[in-house]
One Martini backbone bead per residue (centre of mass of N, CA, C, O) as a GRO file, in nm:
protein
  148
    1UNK     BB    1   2.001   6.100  -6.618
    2UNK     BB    2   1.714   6.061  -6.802
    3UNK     BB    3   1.720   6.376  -6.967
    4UNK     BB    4   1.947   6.390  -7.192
    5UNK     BB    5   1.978   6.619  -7.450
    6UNK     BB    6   2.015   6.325  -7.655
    7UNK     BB    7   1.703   6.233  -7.560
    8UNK     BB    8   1.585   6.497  -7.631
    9UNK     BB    9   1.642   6.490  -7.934
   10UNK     BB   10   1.516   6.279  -8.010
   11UNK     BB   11   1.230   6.365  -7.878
   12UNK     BB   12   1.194   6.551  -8.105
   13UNK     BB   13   1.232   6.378  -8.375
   14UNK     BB   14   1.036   6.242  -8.357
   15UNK     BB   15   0.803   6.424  -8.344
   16UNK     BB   16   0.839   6.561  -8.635
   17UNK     BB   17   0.798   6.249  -8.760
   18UNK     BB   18   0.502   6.253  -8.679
   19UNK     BB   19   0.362   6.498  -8.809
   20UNK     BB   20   0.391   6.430  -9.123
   21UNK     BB   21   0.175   6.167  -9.039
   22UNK     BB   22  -0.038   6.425  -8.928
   23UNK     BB   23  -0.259   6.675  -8.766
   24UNK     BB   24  -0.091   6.654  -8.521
   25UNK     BB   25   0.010   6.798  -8.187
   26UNK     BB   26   0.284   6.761  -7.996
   27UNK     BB   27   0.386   6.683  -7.666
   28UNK     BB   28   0.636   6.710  -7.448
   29UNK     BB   29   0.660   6.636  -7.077
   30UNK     BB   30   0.885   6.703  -6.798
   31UNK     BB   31   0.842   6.666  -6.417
   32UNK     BB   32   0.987   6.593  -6.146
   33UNK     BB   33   0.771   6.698  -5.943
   34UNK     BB   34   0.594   6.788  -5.722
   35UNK     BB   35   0.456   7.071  -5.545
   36UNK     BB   36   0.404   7.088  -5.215
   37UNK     BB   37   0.179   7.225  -5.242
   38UNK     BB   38  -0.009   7.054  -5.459
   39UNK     BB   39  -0.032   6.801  -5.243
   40UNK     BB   40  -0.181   6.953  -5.055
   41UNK     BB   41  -0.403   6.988  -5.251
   42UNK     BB   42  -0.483   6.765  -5.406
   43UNK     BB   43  -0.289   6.706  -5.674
   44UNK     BB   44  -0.299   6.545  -5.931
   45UNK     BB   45  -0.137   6.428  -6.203
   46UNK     BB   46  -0.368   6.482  -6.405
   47UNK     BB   47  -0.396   6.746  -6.354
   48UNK     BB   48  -0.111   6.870  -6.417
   49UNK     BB   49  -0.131   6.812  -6.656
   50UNK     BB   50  -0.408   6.994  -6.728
   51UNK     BB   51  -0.205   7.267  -6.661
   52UNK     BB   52  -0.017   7.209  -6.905
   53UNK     BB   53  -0.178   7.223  -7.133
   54UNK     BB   54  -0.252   7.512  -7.091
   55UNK     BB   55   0.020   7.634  -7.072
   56UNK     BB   56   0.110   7.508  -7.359
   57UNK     BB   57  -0.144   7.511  -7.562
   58UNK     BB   58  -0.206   7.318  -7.704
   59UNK     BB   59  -0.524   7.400  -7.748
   60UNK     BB   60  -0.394   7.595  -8.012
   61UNK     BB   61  -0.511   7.428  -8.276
   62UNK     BB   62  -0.722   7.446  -8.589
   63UNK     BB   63  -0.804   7.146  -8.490
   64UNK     BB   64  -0.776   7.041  -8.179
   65UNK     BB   65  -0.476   6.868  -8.216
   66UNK     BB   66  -0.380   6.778  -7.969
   67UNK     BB   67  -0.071   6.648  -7.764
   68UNK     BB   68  -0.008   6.538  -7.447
   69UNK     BB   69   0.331   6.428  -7.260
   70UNK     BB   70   0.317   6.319  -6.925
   71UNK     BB   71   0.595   6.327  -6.705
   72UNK     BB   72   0.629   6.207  -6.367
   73UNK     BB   73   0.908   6.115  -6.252
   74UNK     BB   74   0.882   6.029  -5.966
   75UNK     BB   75   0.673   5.817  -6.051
   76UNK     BB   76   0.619   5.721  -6.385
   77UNK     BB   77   0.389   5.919  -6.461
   78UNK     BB   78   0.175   5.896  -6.748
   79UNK     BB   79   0.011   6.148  -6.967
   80UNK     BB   80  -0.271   6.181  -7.161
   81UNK     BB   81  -0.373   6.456  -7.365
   82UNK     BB   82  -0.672   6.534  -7.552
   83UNK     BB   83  -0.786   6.725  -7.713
   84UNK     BB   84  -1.121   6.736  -7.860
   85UNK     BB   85  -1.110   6.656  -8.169
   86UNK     BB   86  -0.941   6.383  -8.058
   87UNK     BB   87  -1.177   6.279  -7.837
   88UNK     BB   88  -1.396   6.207  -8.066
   89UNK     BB   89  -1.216   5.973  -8.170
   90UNK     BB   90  -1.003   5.854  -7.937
   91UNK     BB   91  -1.012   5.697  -7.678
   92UNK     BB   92  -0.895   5.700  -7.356
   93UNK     BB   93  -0.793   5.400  -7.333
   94UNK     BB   94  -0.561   5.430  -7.562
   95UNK     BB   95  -0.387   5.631  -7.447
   96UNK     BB   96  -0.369   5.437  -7.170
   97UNK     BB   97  -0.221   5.245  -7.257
   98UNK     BB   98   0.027   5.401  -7.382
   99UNK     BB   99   0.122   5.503  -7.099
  100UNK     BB  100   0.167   5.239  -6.971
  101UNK     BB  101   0.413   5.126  -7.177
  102UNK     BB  102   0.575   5.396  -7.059
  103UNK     BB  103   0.595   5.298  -6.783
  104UNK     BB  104   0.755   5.040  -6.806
  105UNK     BB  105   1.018   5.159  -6.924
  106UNK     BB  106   1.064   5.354  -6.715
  107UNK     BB  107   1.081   5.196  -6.440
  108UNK     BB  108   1.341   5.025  -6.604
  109UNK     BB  109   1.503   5.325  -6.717
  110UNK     BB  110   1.349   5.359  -7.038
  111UNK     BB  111   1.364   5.626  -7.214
  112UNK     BB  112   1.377   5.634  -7.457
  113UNK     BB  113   1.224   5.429  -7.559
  114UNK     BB  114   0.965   5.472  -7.442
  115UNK     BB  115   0.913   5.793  -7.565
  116UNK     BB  116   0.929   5.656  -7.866
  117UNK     BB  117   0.706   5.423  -7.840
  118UNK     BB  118   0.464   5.641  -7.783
  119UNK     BB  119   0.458   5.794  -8.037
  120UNK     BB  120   0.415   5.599  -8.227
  121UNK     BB  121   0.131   5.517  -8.063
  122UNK     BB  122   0.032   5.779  -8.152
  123UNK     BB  123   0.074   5.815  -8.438
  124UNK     BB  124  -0.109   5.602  -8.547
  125UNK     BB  125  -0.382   5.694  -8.466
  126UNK     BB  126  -0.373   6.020  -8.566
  127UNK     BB  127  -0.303   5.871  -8.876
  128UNK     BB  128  -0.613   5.743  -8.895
  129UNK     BB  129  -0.805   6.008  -8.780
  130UNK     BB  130  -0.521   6.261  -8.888
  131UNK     BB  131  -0.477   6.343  -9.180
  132UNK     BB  132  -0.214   6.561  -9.327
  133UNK     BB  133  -0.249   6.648  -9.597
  134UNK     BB  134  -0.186   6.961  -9.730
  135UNK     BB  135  -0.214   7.133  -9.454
  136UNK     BB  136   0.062   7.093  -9.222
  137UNK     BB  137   0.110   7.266  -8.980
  138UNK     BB  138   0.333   7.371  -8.706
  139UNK     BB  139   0.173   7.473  -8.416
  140UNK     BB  140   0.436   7.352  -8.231
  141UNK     BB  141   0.637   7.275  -8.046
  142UNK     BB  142   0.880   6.988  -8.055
  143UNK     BB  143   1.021   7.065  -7.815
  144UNK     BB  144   1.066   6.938  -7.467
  145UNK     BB  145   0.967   6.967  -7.194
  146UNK     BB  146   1.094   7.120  -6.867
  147UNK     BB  147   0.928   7.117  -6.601
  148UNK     BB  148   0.927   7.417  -6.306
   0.00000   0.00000   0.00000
C-alpha cells in the first residue's frame, strides 16, 4: 500500500504545518487510477486534477489561495493546480518543477518523503508570495483526500 494511514497522517501534519507559515491552504488528493468512461473521453490526468479542484472547492478560500496536489497513483502523475490569486504570483514552471521532483520519488516508490518534500517546495514559494499575517484561518481540511 503506497498510503497507508501513518503516512497519510504525516501529510496531514505536514499540511497543518505548512499553513503556519503561509495564508496558502493546500489539499493533497490521491486517485487510485482514472476511470475507464474518462480514458474513454480522453480525459487527461491534468483535466481530472482540474475536476478534482473544483470537486473539493479548493477555490473556495478568501483569497483564492487555493493549491491541490493531485496525484494519479496509477501513473504516478503529480499535478498542482493554483487557484487565480496564486496563479498570479507564482509561474506555473514552478508548480511544475515541484510536480517533477515528487513524481521522481513516487516513481522510486517513495511516497512518504516525495510528498513531504513537495508540500516543503510548495510551502516555500507560498511563504515568500502569501505571507500569514495576522489572519490566518484554516478555510479547508489538512486530511489528504482519496479519491473515489
Amino acid at each position: 500500500m503506497s498510503f497507508p494511514k501513518v503516512v497519510l497522517a504525516e501529510i496531514e501534519h505536514a499540511v497543518q504545518q505548512s499553513e503556519l507559515q503561509h495564508r496558502g491552504e493546500l489539499r493533497f488528493a490521491v486517485e487510485n487510477t482514472l476511470a475507464l468512461a474518462r480514458v474513454w473521453r480522453g480525459i487527461s490526468a491534468r483535466q481530472r486534477a482540474i475536476e478534482v479542484f473544483s470537486n473539493l472547492r479548493v477555490w473556495d478560500t478568501e483569497g483564492n489561495s487555493g493549491v491541490l496536489i493531485y496525484l494519479l497513483l496509477a501513473d504516478r502523475e503529480v499535478h498542482i493546480i493554483a487557484d487565480r490569486g496564486i496563479a498570479k504570483r507564482v509561474a506555473q514552471a514552478e508548480w511544475d518543477a515541484t510536480a517533477e521532483a515528487m513524481q521522481k520519488e513516487f516513481k522510486q516508490g517513495d511516497f512518504l518523503h516525495g510528498s513531504i518534500r513537495g508540500i516543503e517546495r510548495i510551502t516555500l514559494l507560498l511563504a515568500a508570495h502569501f505571507p500569514p499575517g495576522t489572519n490566518n484561518p484554516n478555510e479547508l481540511a489538512n486530511k489528504p483526500v482519496i479519491v473515489k
